[in-house]
C-alpha positions as CSV (number, residue, x, y, z in Angstrom):
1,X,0.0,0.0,0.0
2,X,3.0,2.2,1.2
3,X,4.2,1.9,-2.9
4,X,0.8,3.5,-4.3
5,X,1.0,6.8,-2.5
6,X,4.9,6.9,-3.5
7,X,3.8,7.0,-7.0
8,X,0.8,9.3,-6.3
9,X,3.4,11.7,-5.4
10,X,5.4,11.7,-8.3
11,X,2.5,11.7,-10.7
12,X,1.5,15.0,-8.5
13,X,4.9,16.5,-9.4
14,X,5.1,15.5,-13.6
15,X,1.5,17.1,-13.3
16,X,2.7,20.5,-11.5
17,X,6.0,20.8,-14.1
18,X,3.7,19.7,-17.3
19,X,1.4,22.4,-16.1
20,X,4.5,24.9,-15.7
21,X,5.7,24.0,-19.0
22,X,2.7,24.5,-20.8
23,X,1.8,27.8,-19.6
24,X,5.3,28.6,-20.1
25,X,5.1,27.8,-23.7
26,X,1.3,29.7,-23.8
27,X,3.0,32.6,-22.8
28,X,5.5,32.3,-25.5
29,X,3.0,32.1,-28.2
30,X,1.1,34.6,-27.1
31,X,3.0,37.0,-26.0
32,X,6.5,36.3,-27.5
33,X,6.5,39.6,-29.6
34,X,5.7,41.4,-26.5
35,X,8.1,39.5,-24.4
36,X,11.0,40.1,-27.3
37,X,10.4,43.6,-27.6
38,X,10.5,44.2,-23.8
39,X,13.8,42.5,-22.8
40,X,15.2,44.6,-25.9
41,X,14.1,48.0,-24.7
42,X,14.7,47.8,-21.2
43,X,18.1,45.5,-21.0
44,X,19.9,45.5,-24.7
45,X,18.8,49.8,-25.3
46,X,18.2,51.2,-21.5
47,X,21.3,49.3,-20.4
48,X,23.8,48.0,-23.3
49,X,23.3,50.4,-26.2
50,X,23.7,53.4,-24.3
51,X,26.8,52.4,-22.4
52,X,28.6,51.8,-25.8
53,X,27.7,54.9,-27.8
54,X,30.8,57.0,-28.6
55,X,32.5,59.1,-25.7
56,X,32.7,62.3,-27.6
57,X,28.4,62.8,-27.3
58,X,27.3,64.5,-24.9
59,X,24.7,63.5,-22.1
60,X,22.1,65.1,-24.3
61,X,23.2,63.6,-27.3
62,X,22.7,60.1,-26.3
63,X,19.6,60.6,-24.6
64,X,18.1,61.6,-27.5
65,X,19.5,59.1,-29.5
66,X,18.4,56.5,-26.7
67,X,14.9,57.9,-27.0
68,X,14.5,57.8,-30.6
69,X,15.1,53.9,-30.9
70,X,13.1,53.5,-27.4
71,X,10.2,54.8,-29.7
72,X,10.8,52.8,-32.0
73,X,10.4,49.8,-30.2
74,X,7.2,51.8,-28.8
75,X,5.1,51.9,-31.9
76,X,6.5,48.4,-32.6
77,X,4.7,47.1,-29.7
78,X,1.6,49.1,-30.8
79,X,1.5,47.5,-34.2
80,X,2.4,51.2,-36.0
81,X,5.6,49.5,-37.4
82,X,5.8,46.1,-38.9
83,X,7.3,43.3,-37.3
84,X,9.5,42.7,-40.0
85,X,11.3,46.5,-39.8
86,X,11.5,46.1,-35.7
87,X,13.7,42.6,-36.8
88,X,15.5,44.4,-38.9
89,X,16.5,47.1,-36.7
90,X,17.5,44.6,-33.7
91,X,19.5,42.6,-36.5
92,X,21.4,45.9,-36.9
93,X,21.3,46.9,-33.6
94,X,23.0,43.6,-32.4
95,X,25.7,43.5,-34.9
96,X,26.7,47.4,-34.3
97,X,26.7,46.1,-30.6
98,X,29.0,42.8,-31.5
99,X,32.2,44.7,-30.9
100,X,31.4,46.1,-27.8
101,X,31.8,49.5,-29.5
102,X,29.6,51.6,-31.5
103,X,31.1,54.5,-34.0
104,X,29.5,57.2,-34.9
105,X,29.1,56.4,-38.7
106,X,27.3,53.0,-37.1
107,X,24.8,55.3,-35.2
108,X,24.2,57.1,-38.3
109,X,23.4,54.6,-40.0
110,X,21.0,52.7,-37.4
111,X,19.3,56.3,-37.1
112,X,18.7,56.5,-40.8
113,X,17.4,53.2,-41.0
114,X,14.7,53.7,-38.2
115,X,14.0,56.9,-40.1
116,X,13.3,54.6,-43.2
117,X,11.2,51.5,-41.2
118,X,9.1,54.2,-39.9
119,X,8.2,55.5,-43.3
120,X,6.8,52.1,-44.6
């Protein structure tokens, strides 16, 4: 008899960590896009992109800079730019960032193509 509740007991845990799972995957599908652009604002732009534009601008300079590609990722996540431009732009974004530098030519050029996404 001792046997059966054993078993009972794991059954009760694969049920709890199935159920995890699947609302973890839910989640995902649901709200991946959301999730995505999230993690990219506040970690990779707030935090990462900032830290590696060029010494030479000022305070000003990359807060405005900072703020334009923030509201970029802003009307992504309202639906007023496509999904396929906000790729695009964190494709670009990530291999400016590969280096662990960003130039100013390279912030340039990320400016001018969220200039150009927006547009579509």
């Amino acid at each position: 008899m001792a046997r059966k509740k054993e078993g009972r007991g794991f059954f009760l845990t694969l049920l709890i960590v199935s159920g995890i799972a699947i609302l973890f995957l839910y989640a995902l599908f649901f709200k991946g896009k959301e999730i995505t652009l999230f993690t990219f604002k506040w970690f990779v732009i707030n935090k990462a992109f900032v830290q590696m534009l060029p010494r030479e601008y000022t305070l000003e300079e990359a807060e405005s800079i900072r703020g334009q590609v923030y509201d970029f990722y802003e009307q992504a996540e309202e639906g007023l730019v496509s999904d396929t431009a906000a790729m695009q732009v964190s494709q670009r974004i990530k291999r400016i960032m590969r280096d662990k530098k960003i130039t100013d030519e390279e912030v340039l050029s990320l400016m001018a193509l969220i200039e150009e996404k927006q547009e579509e």
